[in-house]
N, C-alpha and C positions, 0 to 999 in steps of 0.2 A: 388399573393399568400402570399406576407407579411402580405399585410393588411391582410387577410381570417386568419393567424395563432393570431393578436390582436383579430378580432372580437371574432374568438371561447375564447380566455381567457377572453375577458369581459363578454362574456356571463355568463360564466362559474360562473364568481365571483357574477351575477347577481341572477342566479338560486338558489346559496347556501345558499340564501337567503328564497327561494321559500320553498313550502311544497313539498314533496318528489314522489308526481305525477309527471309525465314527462311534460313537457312543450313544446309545439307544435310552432313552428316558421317558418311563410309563406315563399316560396318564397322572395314575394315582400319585406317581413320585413327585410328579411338578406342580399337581394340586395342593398337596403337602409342602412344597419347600414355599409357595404363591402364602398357604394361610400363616405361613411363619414368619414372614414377612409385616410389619405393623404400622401402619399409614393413621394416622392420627387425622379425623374425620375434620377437623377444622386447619389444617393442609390443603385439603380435598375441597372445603368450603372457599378458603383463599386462593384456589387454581381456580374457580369456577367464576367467581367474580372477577379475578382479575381479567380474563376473558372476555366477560358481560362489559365490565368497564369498558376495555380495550376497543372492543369493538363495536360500542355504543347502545349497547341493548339494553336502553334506559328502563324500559317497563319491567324488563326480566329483572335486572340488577335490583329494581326497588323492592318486587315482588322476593326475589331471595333473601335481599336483606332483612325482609320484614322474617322470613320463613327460618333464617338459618341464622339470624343474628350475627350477620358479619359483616363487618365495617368495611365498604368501600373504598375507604383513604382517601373520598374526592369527595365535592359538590356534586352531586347526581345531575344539577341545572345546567354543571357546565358541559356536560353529555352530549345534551339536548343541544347548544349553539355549536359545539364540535362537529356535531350531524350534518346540521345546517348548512355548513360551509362546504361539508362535505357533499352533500346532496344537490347542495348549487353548481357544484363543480361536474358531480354527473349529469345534470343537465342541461350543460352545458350553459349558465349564467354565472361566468366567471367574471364581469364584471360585477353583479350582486355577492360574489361569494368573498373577491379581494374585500372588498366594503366589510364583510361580515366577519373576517381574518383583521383587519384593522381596528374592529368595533372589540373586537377580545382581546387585543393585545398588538399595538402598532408595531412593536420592537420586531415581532416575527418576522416580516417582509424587511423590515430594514435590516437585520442582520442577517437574513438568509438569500440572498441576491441570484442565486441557480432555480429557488423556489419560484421568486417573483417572476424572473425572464421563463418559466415551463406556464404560471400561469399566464403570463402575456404573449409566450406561444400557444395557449390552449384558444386564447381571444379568438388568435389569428386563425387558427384553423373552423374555427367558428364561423366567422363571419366566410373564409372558404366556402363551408359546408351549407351555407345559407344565398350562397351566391353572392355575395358582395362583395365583386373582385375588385373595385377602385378605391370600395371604401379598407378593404385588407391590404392592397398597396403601401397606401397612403398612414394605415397602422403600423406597419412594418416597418417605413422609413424613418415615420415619428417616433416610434418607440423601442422595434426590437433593433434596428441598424445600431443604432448609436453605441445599444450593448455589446452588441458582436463586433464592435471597432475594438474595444475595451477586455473580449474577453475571447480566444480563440476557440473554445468548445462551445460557446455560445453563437458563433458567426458559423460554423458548422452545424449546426441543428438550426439555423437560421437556414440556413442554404437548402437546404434538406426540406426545410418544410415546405420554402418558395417555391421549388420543384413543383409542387400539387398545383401552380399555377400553370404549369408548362403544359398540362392534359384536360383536354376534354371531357375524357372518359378517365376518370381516377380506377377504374380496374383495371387497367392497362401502366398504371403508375405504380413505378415500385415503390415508391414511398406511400403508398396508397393507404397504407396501413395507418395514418396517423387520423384517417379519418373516421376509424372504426370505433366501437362504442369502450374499447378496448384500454385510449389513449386516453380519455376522458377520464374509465379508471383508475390510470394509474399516475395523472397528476391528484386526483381527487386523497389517494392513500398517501400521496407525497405533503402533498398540505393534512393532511391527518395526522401523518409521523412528528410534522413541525409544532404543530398546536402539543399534542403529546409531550412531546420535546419540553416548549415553552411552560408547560404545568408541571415538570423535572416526574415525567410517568413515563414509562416504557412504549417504546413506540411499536413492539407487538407483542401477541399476547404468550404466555407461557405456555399455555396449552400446546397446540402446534410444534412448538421445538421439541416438545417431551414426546411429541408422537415422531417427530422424525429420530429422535432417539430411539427410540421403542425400536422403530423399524431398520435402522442402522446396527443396532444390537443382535436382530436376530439374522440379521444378513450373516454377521462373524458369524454366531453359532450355529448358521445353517452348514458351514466347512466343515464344522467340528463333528455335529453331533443330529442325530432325528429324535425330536422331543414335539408338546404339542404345542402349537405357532398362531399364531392369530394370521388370519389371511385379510379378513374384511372388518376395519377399523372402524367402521360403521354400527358394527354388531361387539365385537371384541371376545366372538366368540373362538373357542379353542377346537383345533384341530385336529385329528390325534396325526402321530407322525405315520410317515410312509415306510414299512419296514420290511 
């Protein structure tokens, strides 16, 4: 799929050249320019782990390493407590997971201060979600208030999430959405990127960006030219073009 994201950009630069009719490209031709292309198998090895790393799929990562002899750049162990914190956060024990982000590295919550106030807004929605509207109160004023005096986009997501106290029926609340399973993960990826962050590793994985390459490349060359295209990314199979 690397090679396939070079060829559609040489094409590309090829065409812009061409007169402004679309340009027709066999099969055979883009098969051929695909094997000319030469991806060095331990490339492909470090796209695949970095991945596995990234997004914590410790057994796979182990298992390849053992298979492909490719060095993960990390502790494998520290995988596993990344997860951890991560997985506390999906379910909704974000006080076990601060505990578990502090136990890796205190620095993290003390120099990321948007981090800490989303997971002491995730608390709060919590205890929401559980019914415990005096004891959510009374969490609010101790802990997320004093932020939101101190920090104006913090006192607006504060306000915002108090709202869910104003309804009986949270489907009827527009901010209803904080209570969805949704919200959970995407503070959960927020303390994931920072953990990432604090091990100086990349907070997503390369994969992904190469496939929105892939697929923003053949957008351009879709103006230019009918050649064969991958439709289902899934598969990466080829298409022949519409002519």
């Amino acid at each position: 799929m690397m090679s396939l994201f070079w060829i559609v950009i040489r094409q590309l630069e090829e065409i812009e050249a061409m007169a402004a009719s679309k340009k027709v490209i066999t099969r055979e031709e883009w098969e051929r320019k695909l094997n000319d292309v030469k991806i060095r198998k331990e490339d492909m090895n470090r796209l695949v782990m970095n991945f596995l790393v990234t997004e914590g799929y410790v057994d796979a990562a182990e298992k390849f390493q053992m298979e492909s002899g490719t060095d993960p750049g990390i502790d494998l162990a520290t995988i596993t407590d990344r997860m951890a914190v991560k997985k506390a956060v999906q379910c909704g024990n974000v006080e076990d997971a601060i505990e578990k982000v502090n136990d890796l590295n205190p620095e993290i919550l003390d120099t990321n201060p948007q981090l800490f106030f989303h997971l002491q807004q995730q608390r709060f929605i919590e205890l929401i979600r559980n019914g415990k509207v005096e004891e959510a109160l009374e969490f609010a004023q101790e802990e997320l208030a004093p932020r939101g005096e101190e920090n104006q986009s913090f006192l607006e997501e504060l306000e915002r999430t108090v709202a869910l106290l104003a309804f009986e029926d949270v489907s009827n609340c527009p901010v209803g959405g904080l209570l969805d399973i949704s919200q959970r993960l995407k503070t959960a990826s927020e303390v994931n990127a920072a953990i990432l962050t604090s091990q100086s590793r990349e907070k997503d994985p390369k994969l992904p960006n190469l496939l929105k390459m892939l697929l923003w490349a053949q957008n351009q060359l879709d103006e230019r030219a009918a050649y064969p295209r991958i439709k289902d990314l899934s598969t990466a199979m080829l298409e022949d073009p519409a002519i």
